[in-house]
C-alpha positions as a Markdown table, in Angstrom:
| # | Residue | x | y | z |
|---|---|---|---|---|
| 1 | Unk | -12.7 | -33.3 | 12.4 |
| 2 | Unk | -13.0 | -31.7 | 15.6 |
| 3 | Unk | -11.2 | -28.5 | 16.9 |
| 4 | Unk | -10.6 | -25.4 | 15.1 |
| 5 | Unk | -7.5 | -23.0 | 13.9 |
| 6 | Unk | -6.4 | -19.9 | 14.5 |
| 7 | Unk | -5.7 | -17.6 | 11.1 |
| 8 | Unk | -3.7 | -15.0 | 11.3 |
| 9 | Unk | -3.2 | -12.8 | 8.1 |
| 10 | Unk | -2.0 | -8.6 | 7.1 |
| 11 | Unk | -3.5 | -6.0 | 4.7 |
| 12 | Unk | -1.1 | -6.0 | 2.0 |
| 13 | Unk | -1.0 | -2.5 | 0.2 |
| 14 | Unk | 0.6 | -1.3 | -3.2 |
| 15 | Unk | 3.2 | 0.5 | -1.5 |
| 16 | Unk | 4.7 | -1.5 | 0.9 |
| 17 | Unk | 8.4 | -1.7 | 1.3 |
| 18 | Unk | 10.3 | -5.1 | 1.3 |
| 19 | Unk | 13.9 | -4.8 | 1.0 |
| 20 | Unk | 16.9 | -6.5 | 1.8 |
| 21 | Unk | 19.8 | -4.7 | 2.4 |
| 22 | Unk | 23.4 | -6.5 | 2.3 |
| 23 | Unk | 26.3 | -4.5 | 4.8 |
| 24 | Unk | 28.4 | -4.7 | 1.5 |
| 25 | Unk | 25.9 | -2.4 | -0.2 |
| 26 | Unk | 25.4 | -0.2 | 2.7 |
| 27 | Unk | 28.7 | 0.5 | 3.2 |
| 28 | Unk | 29.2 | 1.6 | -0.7 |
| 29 | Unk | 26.5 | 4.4 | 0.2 |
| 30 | Unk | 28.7 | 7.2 | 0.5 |
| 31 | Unk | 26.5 | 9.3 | 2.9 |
| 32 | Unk | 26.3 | 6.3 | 5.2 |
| 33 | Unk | 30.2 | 5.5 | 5.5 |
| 34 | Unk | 30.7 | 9.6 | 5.9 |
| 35 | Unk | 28.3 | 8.9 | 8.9 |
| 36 | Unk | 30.2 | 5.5 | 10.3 |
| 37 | Unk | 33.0 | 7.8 | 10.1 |
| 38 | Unk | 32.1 | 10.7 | 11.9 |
| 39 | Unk | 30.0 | 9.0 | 14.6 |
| 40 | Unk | 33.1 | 6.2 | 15.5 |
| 41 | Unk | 36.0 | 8.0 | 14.2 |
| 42 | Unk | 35.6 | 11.6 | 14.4 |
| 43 | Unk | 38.4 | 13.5 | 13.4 |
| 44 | Unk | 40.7 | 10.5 | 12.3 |
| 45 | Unk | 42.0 | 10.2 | 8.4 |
| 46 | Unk | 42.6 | 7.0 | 6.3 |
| 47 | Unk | 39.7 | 5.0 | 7.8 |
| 48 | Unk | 38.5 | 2.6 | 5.7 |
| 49 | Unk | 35.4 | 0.7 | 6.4 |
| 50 | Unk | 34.8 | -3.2 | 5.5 |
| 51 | Unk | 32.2 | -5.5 | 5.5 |
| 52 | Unk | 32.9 | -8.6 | 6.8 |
| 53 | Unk | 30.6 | -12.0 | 6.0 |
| 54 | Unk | 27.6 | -11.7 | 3.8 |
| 55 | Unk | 25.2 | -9.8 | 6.8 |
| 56 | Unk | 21.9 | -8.4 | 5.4 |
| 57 | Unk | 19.7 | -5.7 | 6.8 |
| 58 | Unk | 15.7 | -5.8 | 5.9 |
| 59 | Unk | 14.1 | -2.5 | 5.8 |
| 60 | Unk | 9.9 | -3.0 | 5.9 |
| 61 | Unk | 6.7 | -2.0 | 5.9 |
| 62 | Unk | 5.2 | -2.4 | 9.9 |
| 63 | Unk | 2.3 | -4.1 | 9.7 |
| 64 | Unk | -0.5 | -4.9 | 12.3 |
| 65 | Unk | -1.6 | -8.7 | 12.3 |
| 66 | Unk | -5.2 | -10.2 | 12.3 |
| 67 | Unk | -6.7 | -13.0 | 13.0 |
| 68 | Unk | -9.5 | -15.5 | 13.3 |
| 69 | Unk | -10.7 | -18.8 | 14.1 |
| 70 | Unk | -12.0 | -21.1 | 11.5 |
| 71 | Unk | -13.1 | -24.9 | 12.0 |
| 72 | Unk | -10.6 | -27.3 | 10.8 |
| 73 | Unk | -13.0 | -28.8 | 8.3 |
| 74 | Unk | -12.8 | -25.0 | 6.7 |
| 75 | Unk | -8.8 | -25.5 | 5.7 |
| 76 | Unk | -9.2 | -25.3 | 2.5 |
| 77 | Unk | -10.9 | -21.5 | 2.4 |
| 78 | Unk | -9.3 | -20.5 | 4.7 |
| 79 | Unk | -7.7 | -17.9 | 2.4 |
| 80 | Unk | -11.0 | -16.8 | 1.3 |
| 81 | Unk | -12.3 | -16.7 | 5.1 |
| 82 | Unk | -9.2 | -14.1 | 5.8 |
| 83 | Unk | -10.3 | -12.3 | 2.8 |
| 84 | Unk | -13.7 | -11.9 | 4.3 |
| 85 | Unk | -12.7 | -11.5 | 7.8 |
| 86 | Unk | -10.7 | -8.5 | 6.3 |
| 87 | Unk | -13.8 | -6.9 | 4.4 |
| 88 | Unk | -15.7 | -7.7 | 7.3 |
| 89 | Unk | -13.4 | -5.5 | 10.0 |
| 90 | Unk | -13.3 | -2.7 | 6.7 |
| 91 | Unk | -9.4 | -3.4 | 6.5 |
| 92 | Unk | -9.4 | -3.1 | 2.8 |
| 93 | Unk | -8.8 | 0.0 | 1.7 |
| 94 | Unk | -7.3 | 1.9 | -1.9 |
| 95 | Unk | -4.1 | 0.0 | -2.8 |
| 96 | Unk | -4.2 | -1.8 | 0.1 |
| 97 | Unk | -6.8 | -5.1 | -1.0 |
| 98 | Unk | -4.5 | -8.3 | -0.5 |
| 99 | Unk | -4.1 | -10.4 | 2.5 |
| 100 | Unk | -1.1 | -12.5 | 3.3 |
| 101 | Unk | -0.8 | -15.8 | 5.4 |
| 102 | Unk | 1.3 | -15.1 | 8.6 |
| 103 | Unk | 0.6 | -18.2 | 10.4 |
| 104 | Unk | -2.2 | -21.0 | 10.9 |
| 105 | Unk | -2.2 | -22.6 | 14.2 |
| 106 | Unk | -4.4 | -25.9 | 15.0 |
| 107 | Unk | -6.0 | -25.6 | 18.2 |
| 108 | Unk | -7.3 | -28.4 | 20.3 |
| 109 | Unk | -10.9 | -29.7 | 20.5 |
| 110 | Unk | -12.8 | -29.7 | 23.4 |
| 111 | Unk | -13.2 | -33.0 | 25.2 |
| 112 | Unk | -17.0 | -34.5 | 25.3 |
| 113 | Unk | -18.0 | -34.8 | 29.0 |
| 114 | Unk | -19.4 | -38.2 | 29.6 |
């Protein structure tokens, strides 16, 4: 197979955060609706805040993205190439020694010149 594909992969770490918030729950948060109140209805009483549909907030780690370029014929490690790509650039640190798979993208060969 000719060509090659792009990897690109993060550090996962022990204490990320990945969370998913619904608006229903959010507004049950007392110190949140006191805030709602006071920032878009100051000094009005009887206010009563609802959620409307089933709208979800994620609250998450940030993380920075790598990548690197693998020859097609290397699909099948390319989990362990990440893995070595990230030992290799010293991402690996303590609690953070997992990768995840963002995105694998095929680019084209290059054309033999006749």
């Amino acid at each position: 197979m000719e060509g090659s594909m792009k990897i690109t992969y993060v550090v996962l770490c022990e204490n990320d955060l990945n969370k998913t918030i619904s608006v229903k729950q959010l507004l049950e948060s007392e110190k949140i609706a006191k805030a709602i109140r006071s920032e878009f209805a100051p000094q009005m009483r009887n206010i009563e805040l609802l959620g409307l549909g089933e709208q979800c907030l994620k609250v998450a780690t940030i993380k920075k993205e790598h990548s690197l370029e693998i020859a097609k014929d290397d699909y099948a490690d390319a989990l362990s190439l990440a893995e070595d790509d990230a030992k290799q650039k010293k991402l690996f640190k303590k609690g953070c020694d997992r990768i995840e798979m963002v995105d694998i993208i095929t680019l084209p060969g290059k054309k033999a010149k006749s």
